[in-house]
C-alpha positions as CSV (number, residue, x, y, z in Angstrom):
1,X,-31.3,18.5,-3.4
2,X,-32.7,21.6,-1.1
3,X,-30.1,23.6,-0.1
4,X,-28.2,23.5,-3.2
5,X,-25.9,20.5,-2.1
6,X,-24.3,18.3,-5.2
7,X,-25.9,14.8,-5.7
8,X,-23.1,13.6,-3.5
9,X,-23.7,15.5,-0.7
10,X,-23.2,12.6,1.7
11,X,-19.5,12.2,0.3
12,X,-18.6,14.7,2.5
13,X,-19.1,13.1,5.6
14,X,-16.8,10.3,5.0
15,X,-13.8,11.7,6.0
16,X,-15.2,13.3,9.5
17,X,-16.4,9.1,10.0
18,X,-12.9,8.0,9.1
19,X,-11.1,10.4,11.8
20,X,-13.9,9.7,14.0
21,X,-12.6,6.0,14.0
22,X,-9.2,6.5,14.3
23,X,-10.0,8.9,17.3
24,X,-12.3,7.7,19.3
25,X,-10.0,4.4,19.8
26,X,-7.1,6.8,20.7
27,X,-9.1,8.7,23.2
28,X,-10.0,5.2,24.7
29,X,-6.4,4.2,24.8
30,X,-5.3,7.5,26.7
31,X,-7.9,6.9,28.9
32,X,-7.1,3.6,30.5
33,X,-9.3,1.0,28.0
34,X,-7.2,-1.8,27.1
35,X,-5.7,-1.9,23.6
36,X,-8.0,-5.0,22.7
37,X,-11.1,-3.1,23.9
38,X,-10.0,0.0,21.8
39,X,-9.1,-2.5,18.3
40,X,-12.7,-3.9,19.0
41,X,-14.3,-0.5,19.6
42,X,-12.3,0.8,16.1
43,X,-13.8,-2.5,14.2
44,X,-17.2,-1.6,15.2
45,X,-17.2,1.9,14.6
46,X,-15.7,1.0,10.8
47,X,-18.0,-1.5,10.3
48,X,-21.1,0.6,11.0
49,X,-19.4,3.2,8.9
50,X,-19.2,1.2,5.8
51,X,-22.6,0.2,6.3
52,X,-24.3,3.8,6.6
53,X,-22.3,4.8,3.8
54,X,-24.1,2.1,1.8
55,X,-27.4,3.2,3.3
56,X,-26.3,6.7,1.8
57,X,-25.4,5.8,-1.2
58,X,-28.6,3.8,-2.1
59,X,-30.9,6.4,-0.7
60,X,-28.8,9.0,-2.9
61,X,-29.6,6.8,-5.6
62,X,-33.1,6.2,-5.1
63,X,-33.7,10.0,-5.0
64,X,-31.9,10.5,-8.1
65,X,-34.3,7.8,-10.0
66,X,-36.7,9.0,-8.2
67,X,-36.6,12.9,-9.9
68,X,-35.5,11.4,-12.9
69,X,-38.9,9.5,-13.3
70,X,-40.8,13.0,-12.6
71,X,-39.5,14.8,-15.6
């Protein structure tokens, strides 16, 4: 990958989406947003999480097979 980052560059974001989640509902919380509205706004944000991580994950591994098949 350019740059030098590992083949599971992408990995490294998960955690900064995880506390992302947890905060932004917090933050939403403080400021006056119902704690239904903040528990919906948490499910959403963890549901697109999961699915950009899967997104990731396939592209990672499309680009692998896709170097492997040029050597």
């Amino acid at each position: 990958m350019p740059g030098g980052a590992g083949p599971d560059a992408g990995s490294d974001v998960v955690p900064w989406a995880v506390f992302c989640c947890a905060l932004v509902p917090v933050v939403l919380v403080v400021y006056g947003t119902s704690l239904g509205g903040a528990a919906g706004t948490a499910l959403g944000l963890a549901a697109v999480t999961a699915a950009c991580r899967v997104l990731l994950r396939r592209s990672e591994r499309g680009l692998r097979a896709e170097r492997h098949s040029r050597s």
